[in-house]
Each structure stands twice: as structure tokens, then as C-alpha cells.
C-alpha positions in Angstrom: 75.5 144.5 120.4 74.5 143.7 124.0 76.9 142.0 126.1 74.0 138.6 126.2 75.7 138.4 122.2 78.8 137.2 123.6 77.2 134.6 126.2 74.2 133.3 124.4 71.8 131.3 126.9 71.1 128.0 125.9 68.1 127.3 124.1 66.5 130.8 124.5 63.5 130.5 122.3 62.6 127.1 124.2 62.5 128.9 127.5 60.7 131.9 126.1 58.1 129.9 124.7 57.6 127.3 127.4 57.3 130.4 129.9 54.8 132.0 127.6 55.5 135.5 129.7 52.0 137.9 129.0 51.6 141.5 129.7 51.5 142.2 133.4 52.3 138.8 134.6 55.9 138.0 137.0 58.4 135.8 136.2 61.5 134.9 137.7 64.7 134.5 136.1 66.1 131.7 139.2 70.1 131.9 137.8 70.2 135.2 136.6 73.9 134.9 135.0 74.4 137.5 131.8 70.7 138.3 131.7 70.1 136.2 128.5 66.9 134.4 129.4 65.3 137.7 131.3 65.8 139.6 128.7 64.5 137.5 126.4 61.0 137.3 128.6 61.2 141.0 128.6 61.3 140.9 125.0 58.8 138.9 124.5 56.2 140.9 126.7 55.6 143.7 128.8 56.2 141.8 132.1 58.0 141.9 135.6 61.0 140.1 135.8 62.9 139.4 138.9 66.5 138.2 138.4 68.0 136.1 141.6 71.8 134.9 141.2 74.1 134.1 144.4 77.9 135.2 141.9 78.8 138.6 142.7 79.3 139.8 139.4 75.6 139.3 138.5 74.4 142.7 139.5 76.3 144.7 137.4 75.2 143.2 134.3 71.5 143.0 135.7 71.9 147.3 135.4 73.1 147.2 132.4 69.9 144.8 131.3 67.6 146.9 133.4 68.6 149.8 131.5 67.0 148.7 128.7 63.6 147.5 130.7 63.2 150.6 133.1 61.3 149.8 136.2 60.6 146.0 134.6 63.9 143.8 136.3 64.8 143.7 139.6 67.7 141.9 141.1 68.4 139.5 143.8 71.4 138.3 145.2 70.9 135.1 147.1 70.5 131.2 146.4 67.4 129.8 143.9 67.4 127.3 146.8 66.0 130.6 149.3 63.7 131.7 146.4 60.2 131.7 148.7 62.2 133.4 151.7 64.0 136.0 148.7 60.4 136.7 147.1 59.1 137.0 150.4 61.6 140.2 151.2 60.3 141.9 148.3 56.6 141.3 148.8 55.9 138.6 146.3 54.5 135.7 147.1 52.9 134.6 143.6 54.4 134.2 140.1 53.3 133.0 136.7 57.1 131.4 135.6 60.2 130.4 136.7 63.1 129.6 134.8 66.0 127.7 135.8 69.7 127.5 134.0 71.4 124.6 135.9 75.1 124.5 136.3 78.1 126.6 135.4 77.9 129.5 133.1 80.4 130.1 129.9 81.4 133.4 131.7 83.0 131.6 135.1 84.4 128.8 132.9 86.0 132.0 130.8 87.3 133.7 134.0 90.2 131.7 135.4 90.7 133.5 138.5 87.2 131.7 138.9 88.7 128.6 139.3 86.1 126.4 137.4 88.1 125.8 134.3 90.8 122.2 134.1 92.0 124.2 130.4 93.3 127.7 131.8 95.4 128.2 135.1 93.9 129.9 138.4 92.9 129.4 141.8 91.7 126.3 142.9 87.9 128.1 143.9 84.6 127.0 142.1 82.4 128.7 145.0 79.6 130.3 142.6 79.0 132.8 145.5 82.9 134.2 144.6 86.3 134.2 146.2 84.9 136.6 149.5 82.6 133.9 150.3 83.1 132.6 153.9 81.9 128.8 152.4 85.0 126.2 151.8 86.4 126.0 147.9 87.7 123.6 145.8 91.5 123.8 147.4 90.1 122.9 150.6 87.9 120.3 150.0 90.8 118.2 147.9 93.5 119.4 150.3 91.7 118.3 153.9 88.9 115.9 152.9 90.5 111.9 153.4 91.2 109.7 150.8 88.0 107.8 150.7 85.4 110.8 151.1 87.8 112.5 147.7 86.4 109.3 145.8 83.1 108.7 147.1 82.8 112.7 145.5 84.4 112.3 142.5 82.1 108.8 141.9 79.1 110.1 143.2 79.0 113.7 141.4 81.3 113.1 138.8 80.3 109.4 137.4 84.2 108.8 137.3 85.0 105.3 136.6 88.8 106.2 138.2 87.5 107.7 140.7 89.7 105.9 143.6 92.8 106.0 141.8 91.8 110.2 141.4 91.8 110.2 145.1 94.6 108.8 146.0 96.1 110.5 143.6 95.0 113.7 144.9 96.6 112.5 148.7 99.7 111.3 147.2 100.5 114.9 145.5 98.9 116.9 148.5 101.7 115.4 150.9 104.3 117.2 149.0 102.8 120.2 148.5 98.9 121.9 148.9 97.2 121.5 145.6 95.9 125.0 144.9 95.7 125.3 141.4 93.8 124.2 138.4 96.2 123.2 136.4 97.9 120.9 138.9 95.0 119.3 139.7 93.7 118.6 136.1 97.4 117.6 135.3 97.0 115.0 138.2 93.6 113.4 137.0 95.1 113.3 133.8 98.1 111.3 134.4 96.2 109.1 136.2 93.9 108.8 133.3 96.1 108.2 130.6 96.8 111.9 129.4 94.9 114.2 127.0 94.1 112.9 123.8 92.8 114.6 120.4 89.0 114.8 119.9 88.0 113.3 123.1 86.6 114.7 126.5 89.6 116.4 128.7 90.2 113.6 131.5 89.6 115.9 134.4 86.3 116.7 133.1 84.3 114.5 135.4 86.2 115.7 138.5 86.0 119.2 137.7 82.5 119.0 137.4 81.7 116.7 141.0 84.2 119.0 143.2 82.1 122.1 141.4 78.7 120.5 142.3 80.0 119.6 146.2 81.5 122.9 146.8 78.2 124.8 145.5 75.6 122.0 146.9 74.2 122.0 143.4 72.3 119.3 143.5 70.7 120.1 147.2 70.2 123.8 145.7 68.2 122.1 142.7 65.9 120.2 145.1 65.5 122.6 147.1 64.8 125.3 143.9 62.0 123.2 142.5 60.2 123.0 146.1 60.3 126.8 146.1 58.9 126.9 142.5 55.9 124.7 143.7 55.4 127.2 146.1 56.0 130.3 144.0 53.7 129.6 140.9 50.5 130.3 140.4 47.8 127.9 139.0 48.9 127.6 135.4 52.0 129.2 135.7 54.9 128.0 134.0 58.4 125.8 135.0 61.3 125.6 132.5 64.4 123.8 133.7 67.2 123.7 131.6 70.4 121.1 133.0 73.7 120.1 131.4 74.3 116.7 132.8 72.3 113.9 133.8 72.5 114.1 137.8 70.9 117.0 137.3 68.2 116.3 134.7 67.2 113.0 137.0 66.8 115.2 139.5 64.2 117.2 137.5 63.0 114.5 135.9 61.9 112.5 139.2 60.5 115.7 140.1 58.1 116.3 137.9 56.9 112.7 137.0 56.1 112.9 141.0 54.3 116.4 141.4 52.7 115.0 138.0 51.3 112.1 139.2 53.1 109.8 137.4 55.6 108.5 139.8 55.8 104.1 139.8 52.4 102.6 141.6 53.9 100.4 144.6 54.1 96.6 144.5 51.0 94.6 145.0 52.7 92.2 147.2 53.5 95.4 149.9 50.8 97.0 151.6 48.5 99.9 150.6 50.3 103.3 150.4 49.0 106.2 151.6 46.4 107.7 149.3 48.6 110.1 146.7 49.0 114.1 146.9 46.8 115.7 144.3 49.1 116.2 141.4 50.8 120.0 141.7 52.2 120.2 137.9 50.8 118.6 134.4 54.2 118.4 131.8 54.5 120.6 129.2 56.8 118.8 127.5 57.6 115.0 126.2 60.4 114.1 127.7 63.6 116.2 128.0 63.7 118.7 124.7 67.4 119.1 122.6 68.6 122.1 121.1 68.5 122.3 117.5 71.4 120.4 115.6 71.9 124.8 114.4 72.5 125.7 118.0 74.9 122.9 118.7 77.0 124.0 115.9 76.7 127.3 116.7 77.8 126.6 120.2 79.3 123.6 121.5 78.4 124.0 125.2 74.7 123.5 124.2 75.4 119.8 123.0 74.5 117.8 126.8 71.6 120.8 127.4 67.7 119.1 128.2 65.3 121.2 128.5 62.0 120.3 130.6 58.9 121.9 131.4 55.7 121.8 133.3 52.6 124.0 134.5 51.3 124.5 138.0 47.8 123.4 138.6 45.8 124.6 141.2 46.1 121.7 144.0 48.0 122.8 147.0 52.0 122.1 146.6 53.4 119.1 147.9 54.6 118.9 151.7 57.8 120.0 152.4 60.0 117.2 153.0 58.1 115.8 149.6 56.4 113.1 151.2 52.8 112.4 150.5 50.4 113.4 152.1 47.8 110.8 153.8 
């Protein structure tokens, strides 16, 4: 068995149909991770796929999939965010499907030293980009950042009702000794939050998840990643996005019911807007798709996963900054 058998990517045959990959066309694999989804749209047909993931230990197992595709994948290390400037370096400027897997993978939640996990003891890290990056971790940001910035994240990112009483939690302990360690700090939210109880959601859940998301700049990396897609496909070429929470899938959402053409008309009582941007995506999809009640048995992690997906049309992409155009 390959090693995608022991991290199955969520909702595979979704993403493989929705990026309908035909011989000869490019598609780009925008979080890499264990190589699930590109070797899926390798699979499925005699295509280029290029696989772009900022965690170091992505390129290893991008060989090992490239092994079994000769001359087919080619890997990227770098941000999804930098995904024109990345193409750019390798001469590609046009692609017919992008695929996105938002979030953290199973394989950092199942490496401690990783720092991502509130259920097994290591480092307090969480930078996707791997302990030799030069960017701030997790330890940092709870140990220096004050009292009142700790809760705006922890609301913000996280959703978490106890967010303040988190944060000055967090101070509180800090003042005796440097939190550096997951299990302190997910012992700390949880005393604050009643304990752990049987059969429901860890309490340290939400804060894991908003540190994790400030300390990579997820959410800025997602806006950013779907501008570069705009840019990237080609007329009728295919967007999957597939997120785990619902910062994220609002995010994508918004995005697409914009580019679409679809975003709320303004009030009659204001004055005119400017005439609209010509839409730069038609949905493929109703709505966010679920995985199959099958999957989520099969694997729990699936349960929260939307998928959603569109097709570039042939109108020029949006500006920049996203504003539209007059």
C-alpha cells in the first residue's frame, strides 16, 4: 500500500471529479500534504501536476508519488498564497485546475514535535513552514502578545465564547513560568473551561485551532490563494476548495458568490454603484458539498469538511485588491 493509505484526503473522488483533469492539461495540487489528491488527478488522467506545500517534509513524499508518475509531478516548496509568483519561476502561467485542502493535515496533528495537537505533548510550534522557520510560533505569540490581543485571537479565529477568561488565563500562568508546551496550554483552557468531558469536543479545541490559523496567516493565505487561482486558470478551468471550519468556508463562499456575480445588489436608498466586474467564475456546485455519511464513519476528521467548486470563464480576473472595477 502507498503511504496516501494511511492519510486518506478528504473527499478525493469529489475533488477528482470537480477537477475533471484530461490528458495533457495542468493542474495544481495548492497544499500538497501526502500527495493524496495529486495522485488521484494523476490517476485519473494522463496530466501535469504541480504540487506546491510551504511544510518541509512535503518533498520527500512528493518523490516518492513522483516515482509512480515519472516526469508527470513536480514540486514546490513555497506559500499557495505566492502561487502566480511560484508558477511564474517555472514558466507557467496558465492552468486548467487548482485544488485547495484548507487547514491542518492528519499527519502534523499526528507528529507531536509539530506542535499542533492539545491530545499528545510537544513543543508549543504550529508554524506549517516547520520548526527552522525564521516566522514567530505558537510559544511566542501566547508568551509576549498582551492580555487583550490573546482574546481578541482566540475570539476572532477560534469562535471561543471564553475567550477572555483563556487569555487571562494564559497571562496568569505565563508570569510563573513561559508556557512552551502543548499540554500545558491545553491543560490551562481546560481548567478554565470546566475540564474534559466524555463524548464532547476537547475544550482547547477552539484555541488550538485560532493560535494555528494566526501563526500560519491562514486565513490571509486563503484570500490571497484564491486571487492567484483567478489568475492562474484558464477559461473553463476548474476550482475545488475543500475547508474544515466555517471561517474558512465564508471565506470561500463570499468569494465565489462575488467572482460569480451573485454578491447582494446595494440599497436603493444609496447611490448608484459602480457598474459590476464581469463575472470571473460560474459555480460548479450548489452550495458547500458533504462527504458521504461512509467517509465520515470511515474517518472522523472528514465530519466538518465542505467542499466547493467553480469554473473560470473567460472575462478578465477581478482587480487585485478585489474591488470592482468602474
Amino acid at each position: 500500500m502507498n503511504d496516501t493509505g494511511r492519510h486518506a484526503p478528504v473527499m478525493l473522488r469529489e475533488v477528482v471529479d470537480a477537477i475533471a483533469p484530461r490528458a495533457g492539461e495542468t493542474v495544481i495540487d495548492a497544499t500538497f500534504g501526502w500527495g493524496g489528491y495529486s495522485r488521484g488527478f494523476l490517476q485519473a488522467a494522463p496530466c501535469v501536476v504541480y504540487g506546491i506545500d510551504r511544510d518541509p517534509t512535503a518533498a520527500s513524499r512528493a518523490a516518492a508519488v513522483g516515482a509512480d508518475f515519472p516526469g508527470r509531478l513536480t514540486f514546490i516548496d513555497g506559500r499557495f498564497g505566492d502561487m502566480v509568483e511560484l508558477m511564474d519561476n517555472v514558466s507557467v502561467t496558465s492552468v486548467q485546475g487548482i485544488a485547495f485542502d484548507l487547514g491542518v493535515s492528519s499527519m502534523q496533528l499526528d507528529d507531536a514535535d509539530r506542535g499542533f495537537s492539545f491530545q499528545k505533548d510537544g513543543p508549543l510550534d504550529m508554524r506549517m513552514a516547520g520548526r527552522q522557520s525564521d516566522t514567530p510560533d505558537a510559544a511566542e505569540l501566547v508568551n509576549s502578545e498582551d492580555e487583550a490581543e490573546i482574546a481578541r485571537i482566540i475570539w476572532l479565529y477560534g469562535e471561543e465564547k471564553n475567550s477572555r477568561r483563556i487569555a487571562r488565563a494564559i497571562v496568569a500562568a505565563r508570569k510563573a513560568r513561559p508556557i512552551t508546551r502543548t499540554l500545558e496550554l491545553a491543560d490551562i483552557v481546560a481548567r478554565v473551561c470546566g475540564g474534559v468531558l466524555p463524548h464532547k469536543m476537547h475544550p482547547a479545541t477552539r484555541t488550538f485551532q485560532a493560535l494555528r490559523i494566526q501563526v500560519n496567516d491562514e486565513l490571509g493565505q486563503l484570500e490571497m490563494g484564491l486571487r492567484a487561482a483567478e489568475r492562474l486558470l484558464a477559461p473553463e478551468g476548474r476550482l475545488a476548495v475543500v475547508s474544515f471550519h466555517s471561517l474558512e468556508d465564508r471565506i470561500v463562499k463570499n468569494f465565489l458568490r462575488e467572482r460569480g456575480g451573485m454578491a447582494p445588489s446595494a440599497s436603493r436608498h444609496l447611490p448608484e454603484a459602480p457598474r459590476g466586474h464581469a463575472p470571473s467564475f460560474t459555480l460548479a456546485t450548489r452550495g458547500a458539498v458533504k462527504p458521504t455519511e461512509a467517509e465520515t464513519e470511515a474517518n472522523p476528521r472528514a465530519r466538518s469538511a465542505r467542499l466547493r467548486a467553480a469554473i473560470r470563464t473567460a472575462n478578465d480576473a477581478w482587480p487585485r485588491d478585489g474591488r470592482r472595477a468602474a
